[in-house]
C-alpha positions in Angstrom: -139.2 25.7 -227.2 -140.3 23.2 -224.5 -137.2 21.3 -224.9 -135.0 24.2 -223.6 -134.8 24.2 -220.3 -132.8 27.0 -219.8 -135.6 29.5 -221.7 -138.2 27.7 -219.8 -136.4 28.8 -216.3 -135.6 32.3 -217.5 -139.5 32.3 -218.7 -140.5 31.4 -215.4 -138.5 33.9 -213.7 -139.9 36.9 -216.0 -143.5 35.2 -215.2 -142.5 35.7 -211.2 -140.8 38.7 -211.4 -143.6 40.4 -213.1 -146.4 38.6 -210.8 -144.6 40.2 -208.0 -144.4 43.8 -208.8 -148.2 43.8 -209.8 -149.0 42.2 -206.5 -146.8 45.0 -205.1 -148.3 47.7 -207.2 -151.8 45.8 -206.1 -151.4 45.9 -202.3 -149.9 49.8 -202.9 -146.7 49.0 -201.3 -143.7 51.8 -201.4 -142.0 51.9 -204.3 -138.9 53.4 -202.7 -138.9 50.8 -200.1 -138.8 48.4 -203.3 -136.1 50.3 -204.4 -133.9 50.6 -201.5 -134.5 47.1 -200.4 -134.2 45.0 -203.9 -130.6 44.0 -203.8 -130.1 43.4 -200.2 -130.7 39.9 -200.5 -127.0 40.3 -202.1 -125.5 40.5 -198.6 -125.8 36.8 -198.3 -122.9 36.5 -200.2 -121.1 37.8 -197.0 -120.3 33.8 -196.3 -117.9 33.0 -199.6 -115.7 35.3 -196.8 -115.5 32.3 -194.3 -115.0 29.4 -197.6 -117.1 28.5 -200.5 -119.1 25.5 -198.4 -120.3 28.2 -196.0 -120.8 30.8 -198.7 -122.9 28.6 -201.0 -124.8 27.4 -197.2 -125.8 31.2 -196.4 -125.9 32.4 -200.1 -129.0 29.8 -201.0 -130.2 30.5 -197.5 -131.1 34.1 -199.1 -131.6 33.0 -202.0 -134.1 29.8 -201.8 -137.7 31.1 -202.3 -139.2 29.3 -199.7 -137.8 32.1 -197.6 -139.9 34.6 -198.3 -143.0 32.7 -198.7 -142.8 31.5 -195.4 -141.8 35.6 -194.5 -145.2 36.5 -196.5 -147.4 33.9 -194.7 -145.8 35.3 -191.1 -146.6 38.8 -192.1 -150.5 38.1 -193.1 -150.4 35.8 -189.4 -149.3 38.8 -187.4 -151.0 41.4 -189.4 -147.8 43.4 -190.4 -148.3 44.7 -194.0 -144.5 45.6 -193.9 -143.0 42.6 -193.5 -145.3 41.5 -196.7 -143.6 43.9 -198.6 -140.0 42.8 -197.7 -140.8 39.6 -198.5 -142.4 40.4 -202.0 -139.2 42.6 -202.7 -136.9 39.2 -201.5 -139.4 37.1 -203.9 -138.5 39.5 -206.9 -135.0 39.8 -205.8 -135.0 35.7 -206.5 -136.9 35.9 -209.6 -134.5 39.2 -211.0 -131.2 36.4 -210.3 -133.1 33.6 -212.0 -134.1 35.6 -214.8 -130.1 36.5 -215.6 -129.0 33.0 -215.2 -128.2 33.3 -211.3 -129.6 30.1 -209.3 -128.7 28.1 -206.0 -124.8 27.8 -205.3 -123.0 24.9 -204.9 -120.3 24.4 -202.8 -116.9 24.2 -205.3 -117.7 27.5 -206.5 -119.8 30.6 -206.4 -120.0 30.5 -210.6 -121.5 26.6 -209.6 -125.5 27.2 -209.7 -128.4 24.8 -210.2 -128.9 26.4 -213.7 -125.9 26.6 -215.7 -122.3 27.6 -214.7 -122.0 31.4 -214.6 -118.6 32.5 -217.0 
């Protein structure tokens, strides 16, 4: 078990996907909102338009979860319980595309991610 990495990562992604809807459900966030906002991080993908170097650049942009960690930290700074909730919606946006395979792009192809090579 420990030496599959791939279960591992998908394990990891459940763990945070789950983690971030009870911290949703905790802080009694919208649920509609969650719904009408959980695959808009997809619109990232907008760049593979331009070439797959910029789409890969914008796509992981979206798709790194630093994003919105540093989104959740600004909202709590400025006291805007909103912009928490976006950013816990991005977070289990992230977590949902991890947990089906779906990582960080590179730039030869969108099926290129850090975890496997999508078919």
């Amino acid at each position: 078990m420990f030496t599959r990495p791939g279960w591992l990562l998908r394990t990891e992604a459940a763990s945070f996907l789950g983690a971030s809807a009870v911290l949703y459900a905790h802080l009694h966030y919208s649920w509609w909102l969650y719904g009408l906002l959980f695959l808009t991080p997809d619109a990232f993908m907008i760049g593979y338009l331009a070439n797959a170097r910029v789409g890969a650049a914008v796509y992981n942009l979206g798709h790194a979860i630093f994003m919105p960690l540093a989104l959740f930290g600004c909202s709590w700074w400025v006291g805007r319980p909103v912009i928490a909730a976006i950013a816990i919606i991005w977070f289990s946006h992230i977590a949902f595309d991890r947990l089906l395979g779906y990582g960080l792009k590179y730039p030869t192809h969108f099926k290129d991610t850090h975890l496997q090579h999508v078919n």
